[in-house]
N, C-alpha and C positions, 0 to 999 in steps of 0.2 A: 328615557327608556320606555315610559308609557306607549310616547308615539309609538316607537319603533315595533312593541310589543301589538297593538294594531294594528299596525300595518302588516304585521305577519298572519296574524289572524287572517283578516283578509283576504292577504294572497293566498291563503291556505283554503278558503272558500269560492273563492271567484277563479282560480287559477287551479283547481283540483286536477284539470288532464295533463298540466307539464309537467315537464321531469325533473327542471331545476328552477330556480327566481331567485332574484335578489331584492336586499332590501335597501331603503332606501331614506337618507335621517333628512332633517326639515332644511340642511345648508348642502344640500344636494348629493352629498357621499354615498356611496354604493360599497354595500357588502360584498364578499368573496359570492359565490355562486354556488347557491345551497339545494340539497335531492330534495325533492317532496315528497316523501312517500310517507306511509303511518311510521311512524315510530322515530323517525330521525327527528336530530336533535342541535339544535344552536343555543351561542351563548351569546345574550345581550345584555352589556355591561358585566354587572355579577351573577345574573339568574342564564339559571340554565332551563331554555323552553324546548317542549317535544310536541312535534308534530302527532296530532290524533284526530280524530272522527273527521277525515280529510269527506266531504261530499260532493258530488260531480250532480250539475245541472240534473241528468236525468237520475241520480239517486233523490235529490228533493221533490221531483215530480213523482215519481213512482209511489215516492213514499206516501205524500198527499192525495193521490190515488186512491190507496189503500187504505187511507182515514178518511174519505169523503164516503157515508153509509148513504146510498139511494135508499129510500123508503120505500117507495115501487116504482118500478117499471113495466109499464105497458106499452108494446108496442105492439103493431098489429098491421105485419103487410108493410113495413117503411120502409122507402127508398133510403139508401146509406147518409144522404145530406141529412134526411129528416132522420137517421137515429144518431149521428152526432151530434144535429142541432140540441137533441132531446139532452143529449150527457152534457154537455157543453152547457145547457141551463140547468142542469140536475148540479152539475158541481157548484157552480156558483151559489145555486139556494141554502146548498147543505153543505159549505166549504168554510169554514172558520171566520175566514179573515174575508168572507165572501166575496170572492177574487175568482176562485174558480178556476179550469182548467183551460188552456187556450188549444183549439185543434184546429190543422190544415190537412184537408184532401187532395191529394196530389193525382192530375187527371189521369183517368181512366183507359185503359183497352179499349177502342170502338169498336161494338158488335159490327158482326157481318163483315169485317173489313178483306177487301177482294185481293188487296195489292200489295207486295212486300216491300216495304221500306230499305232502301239502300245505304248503306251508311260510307264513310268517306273511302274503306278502301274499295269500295264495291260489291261487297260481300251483301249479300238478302239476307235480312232478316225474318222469319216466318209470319206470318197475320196471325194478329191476336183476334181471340175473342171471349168475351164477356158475355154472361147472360144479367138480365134486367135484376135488381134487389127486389129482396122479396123476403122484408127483415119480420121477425117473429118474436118476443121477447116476453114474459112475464115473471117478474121476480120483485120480492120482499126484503130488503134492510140487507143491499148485499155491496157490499165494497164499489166504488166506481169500475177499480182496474178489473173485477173477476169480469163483470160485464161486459168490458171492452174485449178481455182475451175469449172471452167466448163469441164475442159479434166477429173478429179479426177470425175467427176460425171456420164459423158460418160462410163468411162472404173470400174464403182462402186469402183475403190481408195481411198485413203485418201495420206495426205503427213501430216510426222512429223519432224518438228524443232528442228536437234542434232547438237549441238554447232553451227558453220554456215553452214548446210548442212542443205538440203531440201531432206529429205530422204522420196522414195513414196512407196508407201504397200499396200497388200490389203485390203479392206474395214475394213476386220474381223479380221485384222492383231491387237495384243494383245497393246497396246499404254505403256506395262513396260512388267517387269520379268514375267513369269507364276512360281505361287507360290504354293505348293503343301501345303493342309492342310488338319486336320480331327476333323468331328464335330462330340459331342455323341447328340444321338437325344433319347428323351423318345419315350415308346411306345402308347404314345396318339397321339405325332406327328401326326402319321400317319391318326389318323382319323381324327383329324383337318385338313390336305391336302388333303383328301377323298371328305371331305366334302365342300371343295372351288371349285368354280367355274375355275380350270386352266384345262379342257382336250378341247382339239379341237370339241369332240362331244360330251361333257357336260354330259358324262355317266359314271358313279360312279370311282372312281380312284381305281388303285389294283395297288399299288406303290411295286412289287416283285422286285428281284436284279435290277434295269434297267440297260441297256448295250449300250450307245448311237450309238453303228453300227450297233443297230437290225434295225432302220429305219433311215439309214443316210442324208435323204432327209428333213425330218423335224426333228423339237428338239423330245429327249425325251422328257417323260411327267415332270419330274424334274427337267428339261431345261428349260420347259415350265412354271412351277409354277413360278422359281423365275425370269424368264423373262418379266413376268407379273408386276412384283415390281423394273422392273429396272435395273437388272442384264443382260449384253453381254455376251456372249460367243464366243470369238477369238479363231484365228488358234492355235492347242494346247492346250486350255481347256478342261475340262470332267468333267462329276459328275457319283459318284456310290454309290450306296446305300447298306449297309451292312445289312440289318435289323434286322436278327439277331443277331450280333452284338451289332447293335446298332447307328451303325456308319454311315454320306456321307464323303465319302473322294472325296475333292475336287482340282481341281486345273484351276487356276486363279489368275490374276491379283490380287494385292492389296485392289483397288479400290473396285472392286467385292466382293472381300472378307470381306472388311467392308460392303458394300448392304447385304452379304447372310448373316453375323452374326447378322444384324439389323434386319432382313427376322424372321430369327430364335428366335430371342427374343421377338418381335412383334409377333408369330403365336403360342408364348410357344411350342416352338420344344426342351428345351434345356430340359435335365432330371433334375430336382428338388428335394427336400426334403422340408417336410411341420417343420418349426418350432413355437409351442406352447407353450405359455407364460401364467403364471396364475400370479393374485396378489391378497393377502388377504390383505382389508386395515381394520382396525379397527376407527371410528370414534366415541366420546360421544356422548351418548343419545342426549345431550341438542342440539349440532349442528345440527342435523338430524331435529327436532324437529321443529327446525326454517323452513327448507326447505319446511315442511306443506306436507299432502300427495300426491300433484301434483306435486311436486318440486324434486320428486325422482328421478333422472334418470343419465345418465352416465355421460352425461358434467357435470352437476353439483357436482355430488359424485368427479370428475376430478378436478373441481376445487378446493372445500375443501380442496381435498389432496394439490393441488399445494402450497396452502396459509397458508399450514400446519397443519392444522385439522383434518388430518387422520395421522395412523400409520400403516405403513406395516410391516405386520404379517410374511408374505413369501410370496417368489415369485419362484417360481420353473417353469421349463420350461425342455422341450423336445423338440428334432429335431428326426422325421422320417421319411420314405416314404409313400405316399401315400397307402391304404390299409393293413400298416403293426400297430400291435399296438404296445405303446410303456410305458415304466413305472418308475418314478424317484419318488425315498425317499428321505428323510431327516428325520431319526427318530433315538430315542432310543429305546430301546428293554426292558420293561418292565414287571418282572414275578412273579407273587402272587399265593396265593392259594385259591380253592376255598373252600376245606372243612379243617375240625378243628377234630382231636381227643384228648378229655382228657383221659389223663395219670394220674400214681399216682407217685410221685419225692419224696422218704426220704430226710427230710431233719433234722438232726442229732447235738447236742449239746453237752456241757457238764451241762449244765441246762436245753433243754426242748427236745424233740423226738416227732415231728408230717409229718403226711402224706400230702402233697400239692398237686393239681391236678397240671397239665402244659399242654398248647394244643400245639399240635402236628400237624403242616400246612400239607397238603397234597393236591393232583389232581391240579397240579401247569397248572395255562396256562398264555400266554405270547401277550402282546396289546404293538403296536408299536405307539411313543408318539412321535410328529412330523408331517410333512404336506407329504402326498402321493397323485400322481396324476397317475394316468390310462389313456389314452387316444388311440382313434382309429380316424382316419382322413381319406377324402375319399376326393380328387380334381376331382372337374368336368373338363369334357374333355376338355376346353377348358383355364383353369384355371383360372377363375375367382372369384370361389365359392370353399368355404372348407367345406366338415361338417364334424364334429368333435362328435363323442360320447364319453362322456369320464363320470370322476366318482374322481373328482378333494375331498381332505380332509384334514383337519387342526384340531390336537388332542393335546387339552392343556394339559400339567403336569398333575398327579394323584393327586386328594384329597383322603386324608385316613382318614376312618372313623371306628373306634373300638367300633368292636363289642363286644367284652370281658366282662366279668364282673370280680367282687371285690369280694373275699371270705378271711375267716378270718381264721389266722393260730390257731394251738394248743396254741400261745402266746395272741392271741385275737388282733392279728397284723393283719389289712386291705390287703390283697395279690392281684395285677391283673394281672388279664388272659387276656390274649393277644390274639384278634386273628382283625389284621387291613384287612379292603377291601377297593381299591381305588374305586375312581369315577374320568372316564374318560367324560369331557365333549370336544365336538365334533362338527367341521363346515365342513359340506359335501353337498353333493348333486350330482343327476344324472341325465343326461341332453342328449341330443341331440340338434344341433345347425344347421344353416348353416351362415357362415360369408363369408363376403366378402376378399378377400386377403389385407394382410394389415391392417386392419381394429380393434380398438378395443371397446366391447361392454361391456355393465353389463352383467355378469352372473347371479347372484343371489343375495342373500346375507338378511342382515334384520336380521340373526341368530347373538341373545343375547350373550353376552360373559359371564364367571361362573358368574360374581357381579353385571351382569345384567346392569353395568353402562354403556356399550358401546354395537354396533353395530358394526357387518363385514360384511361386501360384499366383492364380486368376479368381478375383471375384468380377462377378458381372450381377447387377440392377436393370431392372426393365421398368419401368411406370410409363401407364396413359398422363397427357399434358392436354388442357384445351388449348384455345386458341391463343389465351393470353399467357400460356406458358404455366398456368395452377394444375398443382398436383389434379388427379380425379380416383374417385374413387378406392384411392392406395387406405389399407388397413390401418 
């Protein structure tokens, strides 16, 4: 148990940024897979351990920082090598365990530099430039770290914490990987960022290819929009916009790149597809009846159903884009005639010989029996609104009604004449709407079923879909 108990220890020090670790006994066994975090808690053997004062690499240098007191600092006029050089021996002399602090300078902006750097998709990077150090310092009995953050503010720096290394960069310098990625953007996007308030002179936006080395002094205007939400832009970032396409391809940090996909989802930039949901429910007269005619309405017809009081008839649904229409069956094909010719049919014995007429169906046409939906959908530019024109219909089985008559043979035998026409009865209606995304309303409904004993209404659902079919934006 000792072991095991140190070895957690351990992990609990060395391993402070994971999320989980296991442990591990001396004939090679592995633990279940335990959280790191403060306060969780394992049991080995009979004692029960909890995880506390968890310390991450940069909390024991920070802290060490903060207990290493320079006695003085003078500097005067030092280039940046020589005022790390200076802290870098300052820690060591007056550091405990006189170990000291390890620092890396990671290289610099070239002054003057004329020419923008290309990076792989092509996109320019703008010229940096640096002005020469020109470090100034005088201070008594003052912490290592207060000194660093005030030289790191002097010289617009930053220092980052790799393993035990106090590594300094520039302000703009990227804090991980620059990561290349590429977003589709619909074409409302663009009027939606048109119409936000991100240009410096607040004069209409005309978001064309941007190239961020057409003005390397200031962001682009697409630097600028999502700058305004949050998003940095370090040495080696860019953004470009494809528009015809479709596309920004970006490159950036991680972090950034969760801010611009959130950017993008908040502003409905991402392209979409509207999907439309219909449901016929059928309920009995008598339930309806209860609800009184104020008591008509969605939530309630909503609840019936849930409590089981309705029956759903169909429910057909379509996914399309924006301005394109779109059209789903579910029927059968049903074909009758309209007109009827009598004929005359021998019909021959060895006891009687008479003439019978027989009708003859003709001018066939063909009604499709099942529920069809029509729809056209129209997303406001900012998507929040759907309207939908559509022309939604529910066509019960054919009743047949014979029209034929009885004539009698040369036997004085009763004979019928056949000629059947169905009755298609039908729940329709044509509408124009506008809904909310998300959202599901009564459509219509109140039309009688053939036996008159029941009632159908129509709910219809509208929601935005991206590409890969996920809800967007729905409440």
């Amino acid at each position: 148990m000792k072991q095991l108990t140190a070895l957690l220890l351990l992990c609990c020090i060395t391993h402070a940024s994971a999320q989980q670790f296991q442990l591990k006994t001396t004939d090679g066994k592995l633990s279940a897979p335990l959280t790191l975090k403060e306060g969780a808690t394992t049991k080995v053997g009979n004692t029960d351990l909890t995880v506390i004062n968890i310390k991450t690499h940069e909390d024991i240098v920070i802290n060490k920082m903060q207990n290493i007191i320079i006695p003085h600092a003078n500097l005067r006029q030092a280039s940046l090598p020589d005022a790390i050089e200076f802290l870098r021996n300052a820690s060591v002399e007056n550091s405990a365990d006189l170990k000291g602090i390890n620092f890396a300078i990671l290289p610099m902006e070239k002054e003057n530099t004329s020419t923008a750097v290309s990076d792989q998709w092509g996109t320019n990077a703008p010229p940096q430039k640096t002005k020469s150090s020109n470090i100034t310092i005088n201070a008594n009995d003052t912490p290592l770290l207060e000194i660093l953050d005030v030289l790191m503010k002097m010289e617009k720096l930053k220092y980052k914490i790799r393993n035990n290394i106090v590594v300094i960069m520039p302000e703009n310098a990227p804090d991980s990987e620059i990561v290349h990625k590429s977003y589709g953007i619909s074409a409302s996007a663009y009027y939606i960022w048109e119409d936000t308030s991100c240009r410096h002179d607040n004069s209409p936006g005309d978001f064309r290819a941007l190239n961020i080395a057409e003005q390397y002094s200031e962001y682009s205007e697409l630097e600028q929009f999502f700058s305004n939400f949050g998003v940095t832009w370090p040495i080696g970032s860019s953004i470009k916009d494809f528009r015809y396409m479709g596309n920004l391809l970006v490159a950036n940090t991680e972090e950034n790149h969760k801010l611009i996909k959130n950017i993008l989802i908040e502003t409905r930039a991402f392209p979409y597809q509207v999907e439309i949901g219909l449901n016929f429910v059928s309920y009995e007269l008598s339930e309806i009846s209860k609800l009184g005619p104020d008591g008509i309405n969605t939530e309630s017809l909503k609840t019936l159903w849930a409590n089981g009081q309705g029956t759903l008839l169909a429910a057909p649904q379509v996914v399309t884009q924006s301005g394109q229409p779109a059209t789903v069956k579910g029927c059968t094909e049903y074909i009758y005639p309209t007109e009827f010719t009598l004929i005359e049919s021998n019909n021959t014995n060895s006891y009687t010989s008479s003439v019978i007429p027989a009708a003859e169906p003709g001018s066939f046409e063909t009604r499709e029996v099942g529920v069809i939906l029509e729809v056209l959908p129209e997303v406001s530019r900012n998507g929040s609104f759907i309207n939908l024109t559509l022309c939604p219909e529910l066509v019960d089985p054919p009743i047949w009604e014979e029209y034929g008559f009885i004539i009698k043979d040369g036997n004085g035998q009763d004979q019928q004449i056949h000629m059947p026409q169905p009755f298609f009865h039908s729940h329709s209606l044509q509408s124009n709407i506008i809904l909310e995304n998300g959202h599901t309303i009564l459509l219509g409904g109140g039309m009688p079923s053939s036996d008159r004993k029941s009632i159908v209404y129509i709910f219809i659902t509208a929601r935005l879909l991206g590409t890969k079919g996920q809800p967007l934006y729905t409440e």
